[in-house]
N, C-alpha and C positions, 0 to 999 in steps of 0.2 A: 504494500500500500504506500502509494507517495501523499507527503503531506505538503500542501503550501501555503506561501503564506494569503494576505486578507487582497483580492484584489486578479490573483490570480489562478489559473484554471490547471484542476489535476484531473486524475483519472484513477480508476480504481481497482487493485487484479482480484476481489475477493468476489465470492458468487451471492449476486444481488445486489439492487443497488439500494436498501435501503432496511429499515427493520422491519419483520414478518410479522411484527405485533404493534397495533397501533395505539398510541396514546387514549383512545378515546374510553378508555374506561375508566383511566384516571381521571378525566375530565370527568366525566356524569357523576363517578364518586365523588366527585366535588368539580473566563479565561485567564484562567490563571495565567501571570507573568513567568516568561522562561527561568527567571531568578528564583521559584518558588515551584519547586520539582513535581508538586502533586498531582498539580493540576496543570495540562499542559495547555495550550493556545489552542483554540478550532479555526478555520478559515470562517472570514465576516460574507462574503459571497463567492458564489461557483459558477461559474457560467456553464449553460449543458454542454456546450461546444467541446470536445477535447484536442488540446493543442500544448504545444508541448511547452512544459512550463518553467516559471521562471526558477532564477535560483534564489533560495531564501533566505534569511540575512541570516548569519551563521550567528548573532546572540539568539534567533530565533529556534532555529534548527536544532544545536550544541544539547547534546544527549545530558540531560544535570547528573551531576552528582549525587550519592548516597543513595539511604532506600526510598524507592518511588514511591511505595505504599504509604506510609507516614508523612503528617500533616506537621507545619510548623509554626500553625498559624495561634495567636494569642487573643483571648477577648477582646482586649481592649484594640490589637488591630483588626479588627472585624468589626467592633461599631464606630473606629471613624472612618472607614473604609468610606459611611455616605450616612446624612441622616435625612429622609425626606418626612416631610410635612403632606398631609391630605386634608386641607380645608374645603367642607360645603359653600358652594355659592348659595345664595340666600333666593336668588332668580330660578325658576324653573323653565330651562326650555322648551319648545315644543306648541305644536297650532292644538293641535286636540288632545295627543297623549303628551302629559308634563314625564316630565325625566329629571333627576338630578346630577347636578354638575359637580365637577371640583376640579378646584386649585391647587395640581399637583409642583409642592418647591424642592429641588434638590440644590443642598450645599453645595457636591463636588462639581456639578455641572453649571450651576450657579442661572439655572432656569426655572421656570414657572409657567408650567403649560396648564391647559384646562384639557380635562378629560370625563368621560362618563362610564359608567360601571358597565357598558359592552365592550368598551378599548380593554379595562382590563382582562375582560374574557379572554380576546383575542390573542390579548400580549400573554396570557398564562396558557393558552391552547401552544403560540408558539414557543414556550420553552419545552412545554411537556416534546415538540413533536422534536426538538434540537436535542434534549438532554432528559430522555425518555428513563435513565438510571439514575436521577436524582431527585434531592428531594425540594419538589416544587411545590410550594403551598397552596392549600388551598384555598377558594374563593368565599367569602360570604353569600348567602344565598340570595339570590334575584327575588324580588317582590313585585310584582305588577300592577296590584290595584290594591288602593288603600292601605299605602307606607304611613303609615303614622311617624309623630315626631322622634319617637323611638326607638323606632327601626331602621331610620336613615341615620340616625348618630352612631347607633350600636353597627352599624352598616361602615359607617366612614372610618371608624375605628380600626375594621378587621381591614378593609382594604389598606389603610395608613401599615398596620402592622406587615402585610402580604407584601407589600414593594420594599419596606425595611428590608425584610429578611430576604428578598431576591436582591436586591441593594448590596447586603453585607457578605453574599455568598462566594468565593474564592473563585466560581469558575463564572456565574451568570453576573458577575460585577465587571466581568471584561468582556464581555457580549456585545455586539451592536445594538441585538433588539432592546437590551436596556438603554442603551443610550438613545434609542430611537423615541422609546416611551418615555423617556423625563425629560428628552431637548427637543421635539420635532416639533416645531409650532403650526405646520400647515392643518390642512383642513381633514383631511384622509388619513388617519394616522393606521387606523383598522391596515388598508391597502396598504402602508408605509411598510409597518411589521412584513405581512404576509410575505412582499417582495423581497425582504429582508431573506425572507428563510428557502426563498423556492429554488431548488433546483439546489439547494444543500443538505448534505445526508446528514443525520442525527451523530452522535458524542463517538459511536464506536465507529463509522468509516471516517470520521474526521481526526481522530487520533492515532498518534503512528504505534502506541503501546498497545494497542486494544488485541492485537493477535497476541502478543506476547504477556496478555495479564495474570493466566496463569500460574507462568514463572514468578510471578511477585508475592504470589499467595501464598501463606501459611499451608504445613499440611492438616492441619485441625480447622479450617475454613468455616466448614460447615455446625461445628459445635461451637468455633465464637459467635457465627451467626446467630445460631438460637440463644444461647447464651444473652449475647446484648440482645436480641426483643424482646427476649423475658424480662430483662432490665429497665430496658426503654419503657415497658408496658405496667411496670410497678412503678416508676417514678411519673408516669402520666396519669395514673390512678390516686396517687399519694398529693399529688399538686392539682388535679382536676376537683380534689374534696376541697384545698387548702381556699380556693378564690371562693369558695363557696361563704367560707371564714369572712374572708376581706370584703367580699360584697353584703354580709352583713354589717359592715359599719355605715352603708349607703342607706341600709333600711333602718337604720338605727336614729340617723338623721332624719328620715322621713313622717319617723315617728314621734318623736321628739316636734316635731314642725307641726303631725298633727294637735298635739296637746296645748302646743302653743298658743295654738287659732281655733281653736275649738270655742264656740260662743252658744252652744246649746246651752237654754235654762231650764229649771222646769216650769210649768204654770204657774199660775199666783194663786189655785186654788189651792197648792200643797204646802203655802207655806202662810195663810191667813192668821192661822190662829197661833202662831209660836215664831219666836223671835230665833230660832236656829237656822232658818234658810236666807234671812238678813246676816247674822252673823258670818255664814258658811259663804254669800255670794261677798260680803264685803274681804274675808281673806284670799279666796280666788282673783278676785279682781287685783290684790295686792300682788300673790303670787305670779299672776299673768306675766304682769311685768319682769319678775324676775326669769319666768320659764322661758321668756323670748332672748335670755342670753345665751343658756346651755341649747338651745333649740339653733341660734346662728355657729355657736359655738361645733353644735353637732354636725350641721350642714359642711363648714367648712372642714372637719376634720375627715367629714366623707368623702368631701369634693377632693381632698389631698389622696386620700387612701385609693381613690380610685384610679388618680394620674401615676404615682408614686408607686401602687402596688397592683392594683386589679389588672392594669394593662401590661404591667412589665409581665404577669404571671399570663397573663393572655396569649402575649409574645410569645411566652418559652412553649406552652401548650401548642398552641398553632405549628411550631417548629416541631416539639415530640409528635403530634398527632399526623404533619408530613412522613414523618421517619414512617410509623407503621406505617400509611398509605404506601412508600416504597414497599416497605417486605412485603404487604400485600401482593403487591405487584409481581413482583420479582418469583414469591410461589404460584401466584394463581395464573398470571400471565407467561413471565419465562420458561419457567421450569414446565408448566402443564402445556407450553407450546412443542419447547421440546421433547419432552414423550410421547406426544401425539404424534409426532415426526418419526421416534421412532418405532411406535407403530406399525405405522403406517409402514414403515421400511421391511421391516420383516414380513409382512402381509404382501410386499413385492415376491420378496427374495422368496417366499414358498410358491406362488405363483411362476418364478421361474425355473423350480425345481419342476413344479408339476408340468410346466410347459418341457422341458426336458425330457422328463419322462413318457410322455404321450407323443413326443416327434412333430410337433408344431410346424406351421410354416416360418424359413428363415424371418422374413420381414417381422412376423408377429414378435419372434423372439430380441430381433434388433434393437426394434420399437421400444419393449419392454427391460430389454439391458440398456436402450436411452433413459428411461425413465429412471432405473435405479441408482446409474450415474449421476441423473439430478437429484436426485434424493439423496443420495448419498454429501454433494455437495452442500445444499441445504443441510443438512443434518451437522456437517460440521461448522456451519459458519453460525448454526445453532447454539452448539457447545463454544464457541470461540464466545458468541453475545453472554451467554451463560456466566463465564469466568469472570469475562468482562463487567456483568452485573452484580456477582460479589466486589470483585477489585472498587468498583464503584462505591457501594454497601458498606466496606469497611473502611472506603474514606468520609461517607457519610456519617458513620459512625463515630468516628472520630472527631467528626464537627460538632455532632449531639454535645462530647465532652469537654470542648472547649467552652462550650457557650453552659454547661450546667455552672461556673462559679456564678453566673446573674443568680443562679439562687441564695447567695448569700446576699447580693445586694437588695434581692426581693424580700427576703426575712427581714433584713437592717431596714430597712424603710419601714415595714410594717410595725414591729418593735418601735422606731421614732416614731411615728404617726400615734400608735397606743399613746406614746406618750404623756406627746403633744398634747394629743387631746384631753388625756386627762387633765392635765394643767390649765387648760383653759375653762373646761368644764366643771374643776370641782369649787372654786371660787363661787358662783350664784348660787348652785347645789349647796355649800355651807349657809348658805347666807338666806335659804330657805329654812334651815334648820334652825336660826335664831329667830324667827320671826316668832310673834307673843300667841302662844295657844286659847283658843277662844275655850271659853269656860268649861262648853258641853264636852268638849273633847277632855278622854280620861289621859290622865299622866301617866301612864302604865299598862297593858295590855297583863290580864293575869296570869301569872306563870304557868299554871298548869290549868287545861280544860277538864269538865267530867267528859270521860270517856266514853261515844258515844255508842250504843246499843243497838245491838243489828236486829232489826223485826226478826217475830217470833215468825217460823217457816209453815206454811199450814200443812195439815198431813196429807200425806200423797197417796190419793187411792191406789190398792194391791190392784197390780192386773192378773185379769183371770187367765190361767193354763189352762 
């Protein structure tokens, strides 16, 4: 396989030109620098023409150093890698069906394009169909009629998260198509991508290791694999309960909000004749005042908890919850393609025993040793995608564990915010506690109650035998 570089036109000796399994399942279920060995360069376009091609600059080319398989990249160079911003426009476009828009800003590219939640379809259809062995995130779900205001927030949220993490990612951060999606200001952006991709093979005919990934792999492959999903899939379950945690501080504010504003009384009929529903409205009414501080107090330590925590653990999830989507993949697509393949092959090969043994016409049997030839070719370029989609797996894997220390910065924030909040909150809280008890009300609650007494059981008529 010859590789080239971005611009100019190779050709390919391996059988097929493209992968036997197509992204589309991923969808429905929802370049790396030469200096940084893992991940190698893809070509940015291919033209179908083949002609003989150019020579490529030899820092591009230059075989790196050390082991290919391991990653050496650090957290903190993967989130400044790019930080993009996804703001709602507040305008809805559109003559009869409204849509919403956004204002997509990226730091590194130092742009600001507007786009709407079918671009990013697009732009995630084409990574799955370039980089069908990685893990490309998934999309927030499409809504058609009747998005409420909190659906499109909870919306712009997951998208803002889904271009971070293909933003931060070591091979789709030096992609065209990404830079197409956060710099291209014209009007066609959907046709901009597609153009982008056509007539270029996905991750394994565009890299010159892909027959050789094999060689790079452990002989235990298959048991770290399981190994880390079973990993992957208790730490997605242990931090999937954990936001459950943190979004409780949101309801906790809202609650609080409600007590605030609550202005129900009861009638004037209940409180005619006895001076305790005067009493009980004039300390409420004192109280009000004070409940409207831990009530602002609450909102904002929500509003913190949510930026600070809810979404960082959002982030990490959306990222774990990609990883399974690969092994998904990679069992239910790769692997159950290639046995089907081979199959199918052995289902030849008795076929030509049996055409053997019955003395067949030459041609049928030609036909039929063409066919097993191509099967057979298939079959290995199977096994070559195969290796190739661990090799891939366990550098994905490896990316799950550079980015697990954000969990400690997601506990550390959450710990602060507890804090915080407390500190802001227990002040009016105290200061409820000193306010003067109105008469009716007892100084004490009595220590011990009479123990209350369960009804006597009535007797249960005998059934007849």
């Amino acid at each position: 396989m010859q590789w080239c570089n971005h611009g100019s036109h190779c050709s390919f000796d391996l059988p097929g030109s493209g992968d036997p399994l197509t992204s589309a399942s991923r969808v429905a279920g929802t370049t790396k620098l030469a200096s940084e060995p893992p991940y190698l360069p893809t070509p940015q376009a291919i033209e179908p023409q083949a002609i003989v091609p150019r020579a490529p600059a030899p820092s591009r080319m230059q075989m790196p150093q050390g082991n290919l398989l391991l990653l050496s990249h650090s957290l903190q160079e993967l989130l400044a890698r790019d930080t993009v911003q996804v703001e709602l426009i507040p305008e809805k476009k559109g003559l009869f069906l409204k849509h919403a828009e956004y204002e997509v800003s990226s730091q590194r590219f130092k742009s600001s394009v507007y786009r709407r939640y079918n671009d990013f379809v697009v732009f995630q259809e084409m990574l799955l169909h370039k980089f069908p062995y990685r893990m490309v995130p998934a999309l927030p779900p499409k809504r058609m009629l009747g998005a409420d205001r909190e659906f499109i927030e909870a919306r712009r949220r997951a998208l803002k998260r889904f271009v971070n993490l293909v933003a931060r990612h070591p091979l789709f951060s030096e992609d065209v198509v990404l830079k197409l999606f956060l710099s291209f200001s014209g009007s066609d952006v959907q046709n901009k991508l597609k153009e982008s991709a056509q007539c270029v093979g996905d991750e394994f005919m565009n890299c010159k290791l892909a027959t050789r990934a094999k060689d790079f792999l452990p002989a235990d492959i298959q048991a770290q694999f399981a190994i880390s999903r079973e990993l992957i899939r208790n730490i997605y379950n242990s931090f999937h309960k954990a936001i459950d945690n943190a979004a409780g501080l949101l309801i906790f504010g809202k609650e609080l909000s409600a007590i605030g504003s609550d202005t129900t009384l009861l009638p004037s009929w209940a409180a005619l004749n006895s001076s305790t529903w005067g009493s009980l409205k004039w300390a409420l009414k004192g109280l009000s005042v004070e409940f409207a501080l831990p009530e602002d107090k609450a909102a904002q330590q929500g509003k913190q908890a949510e930026n600070d925590v809810v979404e960082k653990l959002n982030l990490f999830l959306d990222l774990l919850q990609s990883y399974k989507d690969l092994c998904e993949w990679h069992e239910k697509g790769v692997l159950h393609k290639h046995q089907r393949a081979l199959h199918k092959y052995s289902l030849m090969k008795r076929q030509m025993m049996s055409a053997a043994v019955q003395n067949c016409e030459p041609e049928s049997v030609e036909q039929l040793e063409s066919r097993i030839v191509e099967q057979e070719n298939a079959i290995q370029t199977m096994e070559l995608r195969n290796y190739f989609s661990l090799y891939c797996l366990h550098q994905e894997t490896q990316l799950i564990h550079v980015y697990l220390p954000l969990t400690s910065h997601i506990l550390r924030a959450f710990v602060n915010s507890q804090i915080q909040g407390h500190k802001e909150v227990s002040p009016p809280l105290l200061r409820m506690l000193s306010w003067p008890r109105p008469s009716f009300f007892p100084d004490a609650l009595p220590s011990s109650l009479p123990p209350l007494q369960a009804p006597r059981a009535a007797p249960c008529p005998s059934l007849a035998t």
